[in-house]
Residue frames relative to the residue before (quaternion, step in Angstrom):
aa qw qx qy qz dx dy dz
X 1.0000 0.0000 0.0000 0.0000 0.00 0.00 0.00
X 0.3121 -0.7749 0.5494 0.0141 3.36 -0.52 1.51
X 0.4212 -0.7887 0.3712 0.2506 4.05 -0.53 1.27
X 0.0341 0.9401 -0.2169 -0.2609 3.58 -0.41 0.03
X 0.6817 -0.6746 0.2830 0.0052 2.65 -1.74 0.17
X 0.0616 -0.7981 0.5549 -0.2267 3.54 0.17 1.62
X 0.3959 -0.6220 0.6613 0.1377 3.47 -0.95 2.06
X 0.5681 -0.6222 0.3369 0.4203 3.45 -1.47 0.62
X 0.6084 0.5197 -0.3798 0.4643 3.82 1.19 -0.45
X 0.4779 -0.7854 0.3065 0.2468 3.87 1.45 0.97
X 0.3829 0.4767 -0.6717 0.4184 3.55 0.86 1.68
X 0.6663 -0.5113 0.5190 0.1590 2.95 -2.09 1.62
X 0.0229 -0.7813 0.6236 0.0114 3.44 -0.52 1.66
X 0.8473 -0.3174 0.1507 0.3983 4.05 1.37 0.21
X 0.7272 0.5099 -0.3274 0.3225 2.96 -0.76 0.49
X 0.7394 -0.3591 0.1093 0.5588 4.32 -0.56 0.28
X 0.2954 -0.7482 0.5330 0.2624 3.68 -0.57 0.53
X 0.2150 -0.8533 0.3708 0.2970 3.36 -0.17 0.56
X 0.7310 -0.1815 0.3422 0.5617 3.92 -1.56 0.52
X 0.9660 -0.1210 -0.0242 0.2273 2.95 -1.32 1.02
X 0.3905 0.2128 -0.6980 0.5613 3.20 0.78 1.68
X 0.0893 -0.6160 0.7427 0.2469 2.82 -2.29 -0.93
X 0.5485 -0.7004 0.3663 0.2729 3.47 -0.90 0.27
X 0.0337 0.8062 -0.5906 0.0110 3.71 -0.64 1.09
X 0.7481 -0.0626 -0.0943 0.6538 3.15 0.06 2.26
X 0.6908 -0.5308 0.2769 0.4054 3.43 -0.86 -0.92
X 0.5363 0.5558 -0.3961 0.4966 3.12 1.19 1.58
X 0.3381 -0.6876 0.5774 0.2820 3.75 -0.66 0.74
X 0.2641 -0.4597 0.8469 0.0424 3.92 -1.44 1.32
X 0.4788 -0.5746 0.6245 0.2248 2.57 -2.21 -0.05
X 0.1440 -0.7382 0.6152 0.2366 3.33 -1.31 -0.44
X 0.6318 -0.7130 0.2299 0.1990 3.18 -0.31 1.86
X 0.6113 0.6856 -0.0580 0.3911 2.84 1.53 -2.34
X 0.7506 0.3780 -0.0950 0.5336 3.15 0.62 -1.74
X 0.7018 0.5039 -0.2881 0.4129 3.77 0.85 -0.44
X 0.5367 0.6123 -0.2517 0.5231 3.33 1.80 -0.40
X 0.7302 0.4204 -0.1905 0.5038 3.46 1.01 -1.05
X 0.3776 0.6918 -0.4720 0.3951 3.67 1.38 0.14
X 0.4883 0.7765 -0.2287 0.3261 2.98 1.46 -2.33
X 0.8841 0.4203 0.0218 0.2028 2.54 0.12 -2.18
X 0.6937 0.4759 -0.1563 0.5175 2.93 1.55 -1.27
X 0.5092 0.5518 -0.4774 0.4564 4.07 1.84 0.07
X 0.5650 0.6372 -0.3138 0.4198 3.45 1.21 -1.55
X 0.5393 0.5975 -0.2624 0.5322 3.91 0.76 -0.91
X 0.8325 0.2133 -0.1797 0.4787 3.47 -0.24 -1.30
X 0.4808 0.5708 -0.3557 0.5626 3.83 1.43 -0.23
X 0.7473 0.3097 -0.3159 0.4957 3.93 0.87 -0.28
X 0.6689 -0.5105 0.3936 0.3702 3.45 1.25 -0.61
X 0.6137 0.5659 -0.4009 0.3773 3.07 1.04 0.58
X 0.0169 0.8835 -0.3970 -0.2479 3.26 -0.89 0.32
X 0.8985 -0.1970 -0.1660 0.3554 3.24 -1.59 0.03
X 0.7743 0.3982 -0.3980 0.2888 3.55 0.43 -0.40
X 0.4103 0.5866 -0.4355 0.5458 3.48 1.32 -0.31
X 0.6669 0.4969 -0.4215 0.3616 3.84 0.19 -1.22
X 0.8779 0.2413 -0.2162 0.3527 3.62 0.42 -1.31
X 0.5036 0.5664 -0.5313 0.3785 3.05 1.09 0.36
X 0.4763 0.7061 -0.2163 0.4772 3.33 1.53 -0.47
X 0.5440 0.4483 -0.1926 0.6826 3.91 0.87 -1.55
X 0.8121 0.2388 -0.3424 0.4076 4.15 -0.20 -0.67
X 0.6775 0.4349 -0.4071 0.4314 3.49 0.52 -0.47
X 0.6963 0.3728 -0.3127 0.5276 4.37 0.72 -0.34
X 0.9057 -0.2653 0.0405 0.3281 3.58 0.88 -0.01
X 0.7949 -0.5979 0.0977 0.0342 2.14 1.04 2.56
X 0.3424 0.6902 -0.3055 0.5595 2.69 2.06 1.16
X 0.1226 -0.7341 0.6430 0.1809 3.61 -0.98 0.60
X 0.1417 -0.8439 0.5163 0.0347 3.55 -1.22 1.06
X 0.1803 -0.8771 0.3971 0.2010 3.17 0.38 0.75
X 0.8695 -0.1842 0.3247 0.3235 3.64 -1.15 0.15
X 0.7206 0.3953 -0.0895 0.5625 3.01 0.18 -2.33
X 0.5070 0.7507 -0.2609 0.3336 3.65 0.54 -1.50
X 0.7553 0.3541 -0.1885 0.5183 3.47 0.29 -1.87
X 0.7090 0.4766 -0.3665 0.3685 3.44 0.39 -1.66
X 0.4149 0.8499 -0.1726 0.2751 3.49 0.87 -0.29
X 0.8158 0.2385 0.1106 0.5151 2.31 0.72 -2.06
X 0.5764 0.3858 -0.4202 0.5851 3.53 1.25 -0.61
X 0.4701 0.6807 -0.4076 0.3867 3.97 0.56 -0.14
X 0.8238 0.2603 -0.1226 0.4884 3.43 1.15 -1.27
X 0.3514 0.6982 -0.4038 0.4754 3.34 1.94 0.28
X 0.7538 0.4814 -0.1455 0.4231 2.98 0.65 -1.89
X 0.6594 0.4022 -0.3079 0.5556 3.82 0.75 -0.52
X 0.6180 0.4057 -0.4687 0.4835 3.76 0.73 -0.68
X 0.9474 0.1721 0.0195 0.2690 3.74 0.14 -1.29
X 0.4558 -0.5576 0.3816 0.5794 3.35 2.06 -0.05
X 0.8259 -0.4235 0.2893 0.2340 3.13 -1.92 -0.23
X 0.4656 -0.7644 0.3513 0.2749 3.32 0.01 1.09
């Protein structure tokens, strides 16, 4: 997993896009869907659940696929952005 990279005038200079942007040109948008199931999928591990229960959980409310890599990811950049959930 490769860190990324965003110039300060916010064009994508490299590295892993994360869950729920995507690139349009040389800028990351979101993606509402995929940014919703992030929500969802902290609230989850905030109740005790874990990863399979979660994404079956993220695909059945909104039809999202999380993958594995995906979650570990994300609670990865939770946990550096805000400590331990």
């Amino acid at each position: 997993m490769s860190e990324l990279k965003v110039a300060e005038d916010g064009r994508y200079l490299g590295g892993e896009i994360p869950f729920g942007y995507t690139l349009w040109g040389d800028r990351l948008v979101e993606i509402p869907a995929e940014l919703d199931a992030c929500v969802t999928a902290i609230r989850l591990v905030r109740q005790g659940k874990h990863y399979p229960e979660i994404a079956v959980s993220v695909r059945q409310e909104h039809g999202v696929e999380l993958s594995q890599r995906q979650f570990d990811s994300l609670l990865e950049s939770v946990y550096r952005r805000y400590g331990p959930l």
